[in-house]
PDB file of N, CA, C, O and CB in Angstrom:
ATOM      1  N   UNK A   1       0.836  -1.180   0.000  1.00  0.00           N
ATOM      2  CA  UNK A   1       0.000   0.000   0.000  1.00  0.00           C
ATOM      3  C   UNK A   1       0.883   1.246   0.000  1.00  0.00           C
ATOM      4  O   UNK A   1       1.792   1.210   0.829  1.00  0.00           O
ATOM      5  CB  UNK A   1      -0.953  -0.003   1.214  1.00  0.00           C
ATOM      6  N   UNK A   2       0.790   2.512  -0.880  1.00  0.00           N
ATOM      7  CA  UNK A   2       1.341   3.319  -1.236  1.00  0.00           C
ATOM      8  C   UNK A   2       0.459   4.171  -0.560  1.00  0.00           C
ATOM      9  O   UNK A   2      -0.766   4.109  -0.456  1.00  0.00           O
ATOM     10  CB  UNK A   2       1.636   3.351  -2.491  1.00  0.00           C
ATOM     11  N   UNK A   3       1.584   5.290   0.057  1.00  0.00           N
ATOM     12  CA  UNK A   3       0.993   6.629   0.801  1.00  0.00           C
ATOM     13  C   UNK A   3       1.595   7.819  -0.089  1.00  0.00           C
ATOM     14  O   UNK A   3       2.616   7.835  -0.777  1.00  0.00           O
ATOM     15  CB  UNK A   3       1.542   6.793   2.584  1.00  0.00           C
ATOM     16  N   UNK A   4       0.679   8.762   0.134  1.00  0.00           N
ATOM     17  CA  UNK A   4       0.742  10.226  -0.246  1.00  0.00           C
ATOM     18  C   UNK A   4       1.815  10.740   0.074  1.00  0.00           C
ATOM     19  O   UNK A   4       2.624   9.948   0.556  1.00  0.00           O
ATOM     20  CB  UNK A   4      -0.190  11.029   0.262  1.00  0.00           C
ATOM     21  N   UNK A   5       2.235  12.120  -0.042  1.00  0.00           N
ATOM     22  CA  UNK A   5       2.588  12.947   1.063  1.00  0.00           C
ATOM     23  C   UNK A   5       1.712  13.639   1.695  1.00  0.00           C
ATOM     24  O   UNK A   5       1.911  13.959   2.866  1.00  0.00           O
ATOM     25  CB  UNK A   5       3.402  13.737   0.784  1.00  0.00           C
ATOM     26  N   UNK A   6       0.481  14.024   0.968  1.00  0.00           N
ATOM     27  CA  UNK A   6      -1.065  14.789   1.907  1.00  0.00           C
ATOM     28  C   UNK A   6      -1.240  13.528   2.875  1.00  0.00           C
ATOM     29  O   UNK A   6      -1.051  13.806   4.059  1.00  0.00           O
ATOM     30  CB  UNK A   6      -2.971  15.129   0.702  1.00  0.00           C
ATOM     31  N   UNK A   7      -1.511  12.407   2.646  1.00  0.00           N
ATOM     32  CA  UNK A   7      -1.467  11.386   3.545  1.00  0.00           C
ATOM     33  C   UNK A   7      -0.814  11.007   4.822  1.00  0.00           C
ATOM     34  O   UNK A   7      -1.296  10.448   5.807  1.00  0.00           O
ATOM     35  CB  UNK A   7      -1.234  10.703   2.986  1.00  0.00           C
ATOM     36  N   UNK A   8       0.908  11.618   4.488  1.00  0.00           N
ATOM     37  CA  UNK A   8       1.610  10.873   5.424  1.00  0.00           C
ATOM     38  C   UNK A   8       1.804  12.682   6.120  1.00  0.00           C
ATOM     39  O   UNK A   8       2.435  12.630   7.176  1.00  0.00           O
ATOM     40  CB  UNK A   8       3.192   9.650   4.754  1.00  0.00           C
ATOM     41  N   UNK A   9       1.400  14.149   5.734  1.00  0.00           N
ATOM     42  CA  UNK A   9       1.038  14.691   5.884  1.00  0.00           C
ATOM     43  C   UNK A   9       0.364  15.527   7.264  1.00  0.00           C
ATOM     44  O   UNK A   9       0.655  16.380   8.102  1.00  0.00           O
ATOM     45  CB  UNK A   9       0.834  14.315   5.187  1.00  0.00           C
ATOM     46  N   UNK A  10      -1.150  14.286   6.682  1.00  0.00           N
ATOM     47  CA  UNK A  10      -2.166  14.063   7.666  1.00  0.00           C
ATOM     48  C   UNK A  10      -1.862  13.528   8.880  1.00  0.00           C
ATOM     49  O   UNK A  10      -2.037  14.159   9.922  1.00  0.00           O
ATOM     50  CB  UNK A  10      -3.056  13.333   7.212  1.00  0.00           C
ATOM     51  N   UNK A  11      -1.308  12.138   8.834  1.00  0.00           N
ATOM     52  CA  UNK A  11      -1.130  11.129   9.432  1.00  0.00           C
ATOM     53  C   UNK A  11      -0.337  11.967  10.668  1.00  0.00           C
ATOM     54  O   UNK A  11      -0.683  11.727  11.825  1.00  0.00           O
ATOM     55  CB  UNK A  11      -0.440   9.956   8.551  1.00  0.00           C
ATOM     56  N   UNK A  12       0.525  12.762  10.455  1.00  0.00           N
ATOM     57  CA  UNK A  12       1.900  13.308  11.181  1.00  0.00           C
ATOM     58  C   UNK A  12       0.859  14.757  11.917  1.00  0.00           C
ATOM     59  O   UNK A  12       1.296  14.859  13.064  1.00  0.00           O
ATOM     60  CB  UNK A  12       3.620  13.865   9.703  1.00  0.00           C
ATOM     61  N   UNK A  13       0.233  15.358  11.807  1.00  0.00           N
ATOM     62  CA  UNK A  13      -0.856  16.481  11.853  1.00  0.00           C
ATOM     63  C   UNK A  13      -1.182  15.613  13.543  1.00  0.00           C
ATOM     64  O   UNK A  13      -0.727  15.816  14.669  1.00  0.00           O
ATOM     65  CB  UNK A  13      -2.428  16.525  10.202  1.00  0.00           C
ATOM     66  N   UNK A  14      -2.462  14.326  12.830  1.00  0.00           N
ATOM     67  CA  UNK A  14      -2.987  13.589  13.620  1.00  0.00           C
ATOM     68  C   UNK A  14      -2.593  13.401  14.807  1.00  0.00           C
ATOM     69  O   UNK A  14      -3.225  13.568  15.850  1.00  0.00           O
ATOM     70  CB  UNK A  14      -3.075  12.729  13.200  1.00  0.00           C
ATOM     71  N   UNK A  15      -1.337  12.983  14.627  1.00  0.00           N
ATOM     72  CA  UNK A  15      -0.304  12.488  15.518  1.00  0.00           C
ATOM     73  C   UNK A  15      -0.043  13.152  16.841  1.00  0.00           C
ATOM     74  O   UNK A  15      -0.375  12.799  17.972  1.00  0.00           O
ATOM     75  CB  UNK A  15       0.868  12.508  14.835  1.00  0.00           C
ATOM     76  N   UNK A  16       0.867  14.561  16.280  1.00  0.00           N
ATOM     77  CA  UNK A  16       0.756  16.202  16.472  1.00  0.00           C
ATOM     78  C   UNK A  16      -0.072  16.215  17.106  1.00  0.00           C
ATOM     79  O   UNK A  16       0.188  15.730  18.207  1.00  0.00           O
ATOM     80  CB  UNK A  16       0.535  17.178  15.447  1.00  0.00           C
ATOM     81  N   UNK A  17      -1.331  16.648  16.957  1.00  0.00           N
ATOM     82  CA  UNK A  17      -2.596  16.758  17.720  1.00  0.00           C
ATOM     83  C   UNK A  17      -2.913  15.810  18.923  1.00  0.00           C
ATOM     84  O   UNK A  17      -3.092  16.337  20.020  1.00  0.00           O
ATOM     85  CB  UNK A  17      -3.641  16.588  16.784  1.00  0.00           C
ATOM     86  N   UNK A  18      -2.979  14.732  18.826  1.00  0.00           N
ATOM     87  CA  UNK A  18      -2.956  13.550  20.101  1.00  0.00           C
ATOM     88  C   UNK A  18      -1.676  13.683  20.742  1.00  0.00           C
ATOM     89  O   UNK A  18      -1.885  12.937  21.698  1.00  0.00           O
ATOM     90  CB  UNK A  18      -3.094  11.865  19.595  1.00  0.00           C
ATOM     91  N   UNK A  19      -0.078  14.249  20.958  1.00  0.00           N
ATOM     92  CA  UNK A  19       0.034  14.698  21.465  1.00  0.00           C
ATOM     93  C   UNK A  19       0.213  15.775  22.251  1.00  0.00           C
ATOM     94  O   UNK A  19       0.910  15.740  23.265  1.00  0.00           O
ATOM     95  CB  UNK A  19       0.113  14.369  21.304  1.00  0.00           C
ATOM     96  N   UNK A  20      -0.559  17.063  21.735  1.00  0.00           N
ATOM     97  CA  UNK A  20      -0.625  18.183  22.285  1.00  0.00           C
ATOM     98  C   UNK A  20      -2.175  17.219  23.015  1.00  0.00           C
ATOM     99  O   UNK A  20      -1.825  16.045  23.140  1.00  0.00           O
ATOM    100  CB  UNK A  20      -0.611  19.810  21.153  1.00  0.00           C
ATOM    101  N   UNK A  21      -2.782  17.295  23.206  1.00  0.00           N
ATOM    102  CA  UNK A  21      -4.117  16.993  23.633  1.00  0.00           C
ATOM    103  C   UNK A  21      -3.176  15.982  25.125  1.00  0.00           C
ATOM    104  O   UNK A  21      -3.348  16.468  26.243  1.00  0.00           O
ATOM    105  CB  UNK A  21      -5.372  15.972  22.117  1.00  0.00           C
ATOM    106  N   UNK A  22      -2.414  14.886  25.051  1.00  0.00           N
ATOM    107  CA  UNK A  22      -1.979  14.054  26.190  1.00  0.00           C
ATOM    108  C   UNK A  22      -0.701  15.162  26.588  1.00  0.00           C
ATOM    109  O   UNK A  22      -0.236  14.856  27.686  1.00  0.00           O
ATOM    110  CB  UNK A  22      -1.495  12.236  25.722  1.00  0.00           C
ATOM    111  N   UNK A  23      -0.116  16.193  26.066  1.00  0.00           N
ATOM    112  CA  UNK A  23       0.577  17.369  26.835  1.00  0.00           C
ATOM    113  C   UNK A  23      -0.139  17.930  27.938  1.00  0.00           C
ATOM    114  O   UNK A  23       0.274  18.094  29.086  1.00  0.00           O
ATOM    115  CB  UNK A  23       0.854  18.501  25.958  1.00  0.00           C
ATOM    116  N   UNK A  24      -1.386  18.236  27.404  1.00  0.00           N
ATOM    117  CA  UNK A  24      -2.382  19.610  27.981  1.00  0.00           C
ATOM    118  C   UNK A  24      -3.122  18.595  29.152  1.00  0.00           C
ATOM    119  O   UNK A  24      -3.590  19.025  30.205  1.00  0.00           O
ATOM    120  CB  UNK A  24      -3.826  20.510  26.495  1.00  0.00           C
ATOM    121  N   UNK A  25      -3.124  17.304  28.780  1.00  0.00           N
ATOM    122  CA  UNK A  25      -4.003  16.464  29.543  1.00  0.00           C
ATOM    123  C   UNK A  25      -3.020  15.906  30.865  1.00  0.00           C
ATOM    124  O   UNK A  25      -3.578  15.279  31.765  1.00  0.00           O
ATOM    125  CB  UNK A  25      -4.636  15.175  28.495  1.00  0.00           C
ATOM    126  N   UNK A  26      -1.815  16.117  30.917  1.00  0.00           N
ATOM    127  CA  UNK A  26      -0.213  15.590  31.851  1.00  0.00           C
ATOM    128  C   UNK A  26      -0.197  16.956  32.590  1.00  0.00           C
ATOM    129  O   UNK A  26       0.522  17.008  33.588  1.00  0.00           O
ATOM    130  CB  UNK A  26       1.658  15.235  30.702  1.00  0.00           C
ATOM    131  N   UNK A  27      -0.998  18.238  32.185  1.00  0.00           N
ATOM    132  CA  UNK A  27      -0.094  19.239  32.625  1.00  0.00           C
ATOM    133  C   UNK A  27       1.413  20.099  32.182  1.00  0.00           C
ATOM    134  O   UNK A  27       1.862  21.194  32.521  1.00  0.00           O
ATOM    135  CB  UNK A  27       0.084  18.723  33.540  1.00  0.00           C
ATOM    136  N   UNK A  28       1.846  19.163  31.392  1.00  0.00           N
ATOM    137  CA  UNK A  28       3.392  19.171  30.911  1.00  0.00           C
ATOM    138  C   UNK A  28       3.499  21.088  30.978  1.00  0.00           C
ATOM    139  O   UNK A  28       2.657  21.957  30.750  1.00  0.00           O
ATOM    140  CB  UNK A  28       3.674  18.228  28.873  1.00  0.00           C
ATOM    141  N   UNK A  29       4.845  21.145  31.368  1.00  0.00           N
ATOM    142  CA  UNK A  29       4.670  22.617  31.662  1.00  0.00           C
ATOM    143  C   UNK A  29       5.933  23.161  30.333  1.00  0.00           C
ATOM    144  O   UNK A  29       6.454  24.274  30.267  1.00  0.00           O
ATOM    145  CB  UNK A  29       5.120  23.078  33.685  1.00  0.00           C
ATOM    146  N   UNK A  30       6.090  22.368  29.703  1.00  0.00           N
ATOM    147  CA  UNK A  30       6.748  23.009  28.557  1.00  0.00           C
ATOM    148  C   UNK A  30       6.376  23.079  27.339  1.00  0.00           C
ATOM    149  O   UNK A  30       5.821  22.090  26.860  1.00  0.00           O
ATOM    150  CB  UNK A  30       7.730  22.620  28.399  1.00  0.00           C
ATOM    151  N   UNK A  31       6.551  24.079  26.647  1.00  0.00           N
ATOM    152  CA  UNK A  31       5.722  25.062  25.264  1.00  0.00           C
ATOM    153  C   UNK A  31       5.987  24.056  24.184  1.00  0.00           C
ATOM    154  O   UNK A  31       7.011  23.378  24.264  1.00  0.00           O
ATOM    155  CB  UNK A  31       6.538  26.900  24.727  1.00  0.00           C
ATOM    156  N   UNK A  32       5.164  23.898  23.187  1.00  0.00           N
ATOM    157  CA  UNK A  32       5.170  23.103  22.155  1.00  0.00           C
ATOM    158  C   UNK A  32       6.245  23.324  21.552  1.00  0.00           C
ATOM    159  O   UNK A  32       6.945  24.290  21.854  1.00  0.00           O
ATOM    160  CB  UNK A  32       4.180  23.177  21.396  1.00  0.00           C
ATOM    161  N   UNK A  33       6.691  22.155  20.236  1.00  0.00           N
ATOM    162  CA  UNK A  33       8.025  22.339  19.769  1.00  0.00           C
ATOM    163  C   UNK A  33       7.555  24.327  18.885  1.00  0.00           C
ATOM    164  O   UNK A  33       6.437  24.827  18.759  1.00  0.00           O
ATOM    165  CB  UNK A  33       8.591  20.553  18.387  1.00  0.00           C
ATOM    166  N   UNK A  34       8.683  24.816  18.547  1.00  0.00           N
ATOM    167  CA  UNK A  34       8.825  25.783  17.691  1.00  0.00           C
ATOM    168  C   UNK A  34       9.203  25.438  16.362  1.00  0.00           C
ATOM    169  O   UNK A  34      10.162  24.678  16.227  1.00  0.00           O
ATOM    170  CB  UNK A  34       9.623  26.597  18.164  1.00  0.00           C
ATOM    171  N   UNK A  35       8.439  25.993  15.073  1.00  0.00           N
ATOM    172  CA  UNK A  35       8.414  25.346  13.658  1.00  0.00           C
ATOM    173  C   UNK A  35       9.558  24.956  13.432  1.00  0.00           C
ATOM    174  O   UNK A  35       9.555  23.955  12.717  1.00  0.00           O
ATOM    175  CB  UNK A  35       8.017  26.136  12.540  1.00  0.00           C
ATOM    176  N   UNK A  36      10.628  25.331  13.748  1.00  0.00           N
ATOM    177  CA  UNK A  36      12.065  24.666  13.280  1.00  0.00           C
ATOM    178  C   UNK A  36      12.445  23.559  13.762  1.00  0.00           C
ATOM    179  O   UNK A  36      13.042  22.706  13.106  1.00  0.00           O
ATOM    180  CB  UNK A  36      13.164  25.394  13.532  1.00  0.00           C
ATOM    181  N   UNK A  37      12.084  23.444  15.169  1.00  0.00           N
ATOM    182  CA  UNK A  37      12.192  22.290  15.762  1.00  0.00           C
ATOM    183  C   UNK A  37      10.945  20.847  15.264  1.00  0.00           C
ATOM    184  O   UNK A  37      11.262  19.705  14.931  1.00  0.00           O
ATOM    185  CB  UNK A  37      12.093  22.813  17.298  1.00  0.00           C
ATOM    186  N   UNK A  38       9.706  21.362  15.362  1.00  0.00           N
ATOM    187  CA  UNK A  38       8.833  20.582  14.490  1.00  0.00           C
ATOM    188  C   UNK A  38       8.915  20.246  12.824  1.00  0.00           C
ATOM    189  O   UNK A  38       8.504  19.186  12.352  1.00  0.00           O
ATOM    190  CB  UNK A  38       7.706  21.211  14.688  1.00  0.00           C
ATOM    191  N   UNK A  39       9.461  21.235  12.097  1.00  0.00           N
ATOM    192  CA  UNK A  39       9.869  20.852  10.692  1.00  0.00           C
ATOM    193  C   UNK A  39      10.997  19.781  10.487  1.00  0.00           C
ATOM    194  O   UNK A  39      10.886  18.943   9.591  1.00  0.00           O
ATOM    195  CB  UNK A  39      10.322  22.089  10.007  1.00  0.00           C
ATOM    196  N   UNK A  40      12.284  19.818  11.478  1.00  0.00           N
ATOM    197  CA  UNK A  40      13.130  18.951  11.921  1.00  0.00           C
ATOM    198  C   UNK A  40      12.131  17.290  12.485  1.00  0.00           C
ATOM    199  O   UNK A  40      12.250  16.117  12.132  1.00  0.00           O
ATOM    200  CB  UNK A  40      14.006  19.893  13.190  1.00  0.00           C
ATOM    201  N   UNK A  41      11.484  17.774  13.177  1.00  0.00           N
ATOM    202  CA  UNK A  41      10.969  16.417  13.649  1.00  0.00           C
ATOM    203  C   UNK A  41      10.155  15.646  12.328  1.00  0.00           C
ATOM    204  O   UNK A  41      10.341  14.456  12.074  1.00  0.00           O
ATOM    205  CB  UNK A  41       9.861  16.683  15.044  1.00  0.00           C
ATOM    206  N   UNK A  42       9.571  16.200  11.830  1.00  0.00           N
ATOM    207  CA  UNK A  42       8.239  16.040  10.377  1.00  0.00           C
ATOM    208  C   UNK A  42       9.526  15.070   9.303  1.00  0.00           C
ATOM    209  O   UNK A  42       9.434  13.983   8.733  1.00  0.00           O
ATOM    210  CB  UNK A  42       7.507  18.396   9.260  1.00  0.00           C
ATOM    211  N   UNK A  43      10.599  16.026   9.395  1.00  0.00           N
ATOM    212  CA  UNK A  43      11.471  15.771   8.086  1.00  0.00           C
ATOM    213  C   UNK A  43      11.844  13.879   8.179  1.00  0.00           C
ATOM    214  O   UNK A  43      11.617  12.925   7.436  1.00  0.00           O
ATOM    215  CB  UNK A  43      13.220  16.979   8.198  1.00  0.00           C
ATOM    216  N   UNK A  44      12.847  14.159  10.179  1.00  0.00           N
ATOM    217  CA  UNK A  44      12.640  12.647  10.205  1.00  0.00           C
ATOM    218  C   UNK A  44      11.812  11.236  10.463  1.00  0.00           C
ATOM    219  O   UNK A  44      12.026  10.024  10.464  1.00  0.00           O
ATOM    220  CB  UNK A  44      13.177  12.533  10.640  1.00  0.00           C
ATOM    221  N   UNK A  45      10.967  11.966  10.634  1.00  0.00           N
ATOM    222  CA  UNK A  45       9.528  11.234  11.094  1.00  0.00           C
ATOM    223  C   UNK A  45       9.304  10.353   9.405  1.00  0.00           C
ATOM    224  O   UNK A  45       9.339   9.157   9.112  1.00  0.00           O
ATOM    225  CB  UNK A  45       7.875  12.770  11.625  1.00  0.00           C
ATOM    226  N   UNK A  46       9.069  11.626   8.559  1.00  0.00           N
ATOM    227  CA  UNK A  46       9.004  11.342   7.066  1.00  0.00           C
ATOM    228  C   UNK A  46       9.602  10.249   6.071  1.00  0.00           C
ATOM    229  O   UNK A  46       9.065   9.423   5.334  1.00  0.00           O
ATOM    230  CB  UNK A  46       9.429  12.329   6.614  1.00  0.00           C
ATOM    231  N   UNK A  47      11.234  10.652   6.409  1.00  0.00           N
ATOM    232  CA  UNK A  47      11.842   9.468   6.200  1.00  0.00           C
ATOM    233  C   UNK A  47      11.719   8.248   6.705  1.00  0.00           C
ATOM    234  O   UNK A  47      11.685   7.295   5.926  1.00  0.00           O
ATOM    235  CB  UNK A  47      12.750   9.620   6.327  1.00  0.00           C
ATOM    236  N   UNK A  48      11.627   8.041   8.131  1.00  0.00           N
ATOM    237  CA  UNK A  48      11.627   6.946   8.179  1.00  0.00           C
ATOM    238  C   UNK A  48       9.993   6.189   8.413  1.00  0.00           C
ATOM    239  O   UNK A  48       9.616   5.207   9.053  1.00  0.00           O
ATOM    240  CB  UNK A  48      12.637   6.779   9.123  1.00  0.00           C
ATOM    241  N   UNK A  49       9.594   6.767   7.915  1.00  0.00           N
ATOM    242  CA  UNK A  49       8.225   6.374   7.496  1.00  0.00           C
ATOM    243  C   UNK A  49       7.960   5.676   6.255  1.00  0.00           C
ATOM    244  O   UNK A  49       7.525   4.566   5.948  1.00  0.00           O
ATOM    245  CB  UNK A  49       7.477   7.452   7.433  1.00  0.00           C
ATOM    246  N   UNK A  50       8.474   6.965   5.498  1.00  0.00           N
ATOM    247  CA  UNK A  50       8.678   6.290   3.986  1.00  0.00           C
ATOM    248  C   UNK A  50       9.697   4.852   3.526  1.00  0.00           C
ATOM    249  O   UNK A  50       9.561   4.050   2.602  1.00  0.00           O
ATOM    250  CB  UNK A  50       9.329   7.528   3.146  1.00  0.00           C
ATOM    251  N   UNK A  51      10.532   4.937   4.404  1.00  0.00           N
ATOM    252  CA  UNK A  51      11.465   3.668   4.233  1.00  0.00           C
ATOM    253  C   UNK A  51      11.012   2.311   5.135  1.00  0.00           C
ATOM    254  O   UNK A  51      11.526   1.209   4.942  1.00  0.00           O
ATOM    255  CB  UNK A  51      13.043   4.125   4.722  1.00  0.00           C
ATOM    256  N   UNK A  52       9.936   2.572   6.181  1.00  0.00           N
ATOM    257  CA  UNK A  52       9.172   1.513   6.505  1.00  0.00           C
ATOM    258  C   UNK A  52       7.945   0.816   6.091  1.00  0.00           C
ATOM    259  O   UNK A  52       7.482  -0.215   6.577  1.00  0.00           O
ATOM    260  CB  UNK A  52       9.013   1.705   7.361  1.00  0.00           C
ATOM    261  N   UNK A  53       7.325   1.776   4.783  1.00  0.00           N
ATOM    262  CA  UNK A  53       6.701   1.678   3.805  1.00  0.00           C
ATOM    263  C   UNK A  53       6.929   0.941   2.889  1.00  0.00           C
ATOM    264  O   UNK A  53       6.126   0.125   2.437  1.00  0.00           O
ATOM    265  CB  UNK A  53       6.589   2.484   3.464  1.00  0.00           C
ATOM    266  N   UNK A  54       8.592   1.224   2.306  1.00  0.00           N
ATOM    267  CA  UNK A  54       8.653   0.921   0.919  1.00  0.00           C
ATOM    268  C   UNK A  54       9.675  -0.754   1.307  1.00  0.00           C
ATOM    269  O   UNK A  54       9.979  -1.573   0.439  1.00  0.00           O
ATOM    270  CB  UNK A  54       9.558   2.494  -0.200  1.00  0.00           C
ATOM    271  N   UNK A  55       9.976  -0.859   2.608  1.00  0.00           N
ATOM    272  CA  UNK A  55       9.902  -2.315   3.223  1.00  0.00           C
ATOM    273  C   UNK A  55       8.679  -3.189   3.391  1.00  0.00           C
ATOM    274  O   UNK A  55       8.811  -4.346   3.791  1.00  0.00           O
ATOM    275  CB  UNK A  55      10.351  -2.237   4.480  1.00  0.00           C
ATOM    276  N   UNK A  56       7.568  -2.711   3.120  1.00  0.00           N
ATOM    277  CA  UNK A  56       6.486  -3.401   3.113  1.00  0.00           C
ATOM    278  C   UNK A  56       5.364  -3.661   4.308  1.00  0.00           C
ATOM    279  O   UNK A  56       4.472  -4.501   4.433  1.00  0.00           O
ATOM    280  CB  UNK A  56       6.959  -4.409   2.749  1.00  0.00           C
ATOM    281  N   UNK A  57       5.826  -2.533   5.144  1.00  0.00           N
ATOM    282  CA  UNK A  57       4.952  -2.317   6.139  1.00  0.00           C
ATOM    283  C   UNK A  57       3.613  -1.183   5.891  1.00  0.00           C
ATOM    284  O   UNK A  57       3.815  -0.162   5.233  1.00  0.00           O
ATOM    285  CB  UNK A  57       5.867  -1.905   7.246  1.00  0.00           C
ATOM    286  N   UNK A  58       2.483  -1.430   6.383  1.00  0.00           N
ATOM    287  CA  UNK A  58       1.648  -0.696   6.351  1.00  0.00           C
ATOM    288  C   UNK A  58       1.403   0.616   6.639  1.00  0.00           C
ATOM    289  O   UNK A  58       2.395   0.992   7.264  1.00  0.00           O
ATOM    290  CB  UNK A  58       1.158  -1.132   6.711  1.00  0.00           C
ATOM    291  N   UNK A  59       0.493   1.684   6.510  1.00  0.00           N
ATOM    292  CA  UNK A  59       0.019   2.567   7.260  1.00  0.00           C
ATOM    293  C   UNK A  59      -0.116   2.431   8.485  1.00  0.00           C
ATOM    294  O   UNK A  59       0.434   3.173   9.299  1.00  0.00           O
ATOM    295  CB  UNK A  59      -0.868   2.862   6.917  1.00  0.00           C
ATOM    296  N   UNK A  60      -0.730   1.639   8.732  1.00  0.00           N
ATOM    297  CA  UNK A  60      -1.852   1.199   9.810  1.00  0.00           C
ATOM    298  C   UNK A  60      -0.668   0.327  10.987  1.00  0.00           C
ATOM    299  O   UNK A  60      -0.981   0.059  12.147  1.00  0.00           O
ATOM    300  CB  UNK A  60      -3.376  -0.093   8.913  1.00  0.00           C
ATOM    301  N   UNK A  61       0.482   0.047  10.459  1.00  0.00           N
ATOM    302  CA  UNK A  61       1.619  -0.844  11.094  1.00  0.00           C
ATOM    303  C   UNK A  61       2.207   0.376  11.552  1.00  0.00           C
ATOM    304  O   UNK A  61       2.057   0.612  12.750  1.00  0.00           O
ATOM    305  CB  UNK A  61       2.636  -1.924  10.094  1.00  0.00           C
ATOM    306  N   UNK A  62       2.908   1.290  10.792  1.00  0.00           N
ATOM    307  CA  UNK A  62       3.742   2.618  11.039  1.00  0.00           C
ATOM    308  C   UNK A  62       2.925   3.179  12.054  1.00  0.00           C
ATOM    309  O   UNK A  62       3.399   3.158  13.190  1.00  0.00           O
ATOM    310  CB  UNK A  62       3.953   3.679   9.726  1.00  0.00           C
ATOM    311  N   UNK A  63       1.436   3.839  11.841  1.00  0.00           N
ATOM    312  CA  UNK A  63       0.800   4.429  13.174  1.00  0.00           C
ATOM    313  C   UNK A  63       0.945   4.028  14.182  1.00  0.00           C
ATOM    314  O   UNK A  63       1.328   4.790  15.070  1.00  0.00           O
ATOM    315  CB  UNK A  63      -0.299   4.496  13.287  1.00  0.00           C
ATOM    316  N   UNK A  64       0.622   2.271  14.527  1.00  0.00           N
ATOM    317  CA  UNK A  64       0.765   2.001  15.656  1.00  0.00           C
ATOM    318  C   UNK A  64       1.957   1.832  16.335  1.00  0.00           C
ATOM    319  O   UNK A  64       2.009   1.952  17.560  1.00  0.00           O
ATOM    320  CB  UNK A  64       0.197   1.210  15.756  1.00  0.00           C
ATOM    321  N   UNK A  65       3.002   1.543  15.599  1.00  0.00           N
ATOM    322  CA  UNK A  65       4.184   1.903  16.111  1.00  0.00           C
ATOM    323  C   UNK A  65       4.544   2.872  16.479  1.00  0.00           C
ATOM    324  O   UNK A  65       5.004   2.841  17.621  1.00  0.00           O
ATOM    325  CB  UNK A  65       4.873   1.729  15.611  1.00  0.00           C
ATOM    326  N   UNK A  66       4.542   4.151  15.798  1.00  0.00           N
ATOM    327  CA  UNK A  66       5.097   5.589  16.017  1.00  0.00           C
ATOM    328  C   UNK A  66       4.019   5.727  17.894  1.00  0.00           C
ATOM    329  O   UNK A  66       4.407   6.003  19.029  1.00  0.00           O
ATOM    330  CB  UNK A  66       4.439   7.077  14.177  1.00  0.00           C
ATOM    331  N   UNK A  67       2.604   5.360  17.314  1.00  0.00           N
ATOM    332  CA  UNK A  67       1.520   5.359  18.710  1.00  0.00           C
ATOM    333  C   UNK A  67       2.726   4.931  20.267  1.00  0.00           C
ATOM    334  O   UNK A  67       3.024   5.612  21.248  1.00  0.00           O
ATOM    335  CB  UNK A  67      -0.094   3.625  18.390  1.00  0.00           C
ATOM    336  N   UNK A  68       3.081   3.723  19.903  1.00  0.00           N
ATOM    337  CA  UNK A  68       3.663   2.948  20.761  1.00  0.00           C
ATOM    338  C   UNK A  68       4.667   3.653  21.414  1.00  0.00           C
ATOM    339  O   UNK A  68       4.677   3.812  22.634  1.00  0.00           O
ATOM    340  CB  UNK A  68       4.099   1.846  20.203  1.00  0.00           C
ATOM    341  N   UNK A  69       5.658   4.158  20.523  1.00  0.00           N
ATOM    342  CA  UNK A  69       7.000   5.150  21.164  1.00  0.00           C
ATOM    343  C   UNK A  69       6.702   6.068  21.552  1.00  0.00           C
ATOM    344  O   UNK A  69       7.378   6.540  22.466  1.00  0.00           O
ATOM    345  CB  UNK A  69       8.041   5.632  20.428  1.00  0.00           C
ATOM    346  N   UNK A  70       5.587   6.761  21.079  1.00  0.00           N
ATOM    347  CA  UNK A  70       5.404   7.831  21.889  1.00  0.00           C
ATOM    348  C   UNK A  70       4.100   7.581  23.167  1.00  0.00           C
ATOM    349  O   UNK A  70       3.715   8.556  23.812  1.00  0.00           O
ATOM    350  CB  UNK A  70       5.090   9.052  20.818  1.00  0.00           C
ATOM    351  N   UNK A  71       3.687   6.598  23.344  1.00  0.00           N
ATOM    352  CA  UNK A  71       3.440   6.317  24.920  1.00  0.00           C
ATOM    353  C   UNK A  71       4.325   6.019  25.620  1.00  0.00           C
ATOM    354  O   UNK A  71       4.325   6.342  26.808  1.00  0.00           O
ATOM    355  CB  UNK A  71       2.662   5.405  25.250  1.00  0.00           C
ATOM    356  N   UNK A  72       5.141   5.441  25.153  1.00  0.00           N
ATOM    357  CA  UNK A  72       6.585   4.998  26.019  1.00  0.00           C
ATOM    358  C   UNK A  72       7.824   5.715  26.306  1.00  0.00           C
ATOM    359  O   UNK A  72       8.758   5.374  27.032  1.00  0.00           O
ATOM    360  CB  UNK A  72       7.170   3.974  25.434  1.00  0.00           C
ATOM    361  N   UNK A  73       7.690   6.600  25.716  1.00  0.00           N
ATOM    362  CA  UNK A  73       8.844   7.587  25.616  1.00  0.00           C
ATOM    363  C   UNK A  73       8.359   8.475  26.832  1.00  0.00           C
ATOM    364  O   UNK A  73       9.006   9.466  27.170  1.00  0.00           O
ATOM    365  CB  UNK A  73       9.010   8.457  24.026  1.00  0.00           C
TER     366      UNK A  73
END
């Protein structure tokens, strides 16, 4: 299954959003990343998204993983 970039896009937005929402929901008392720091994160997020893709892993495999590290982290 082949992804977009509006897709993988989205997917990274989504992401973004569920954790500002479990930030605000912890209390966390420090300010969201700043665009340079988030464009940095997007860029490698991207890559290695795309290269766990084109290994033959899913959408739906990549989400729940990326899901996973960032509960655990």
């Amino acid at each position: 299954m082949k992804i977009t970039k509006r897709q993988l896009r989205r997917i990274i937005r989504e992401e973004k959003a569920k954790l500002q929402e479990g930030h605000a929901e912890y209390g966390g008392g420090h300010s969201l990343l700043d665009l340079e720091d988030y464009e940095m994160l997007e860029d490698t997020v991207t890559v290695a998204i795309r290269n766990l893709i084109r290994a033959g892993y899913t959408r739906e495999d990549v989400v729940q993983a990326l899901q996973t590290i960032v509960m655990d982290a």
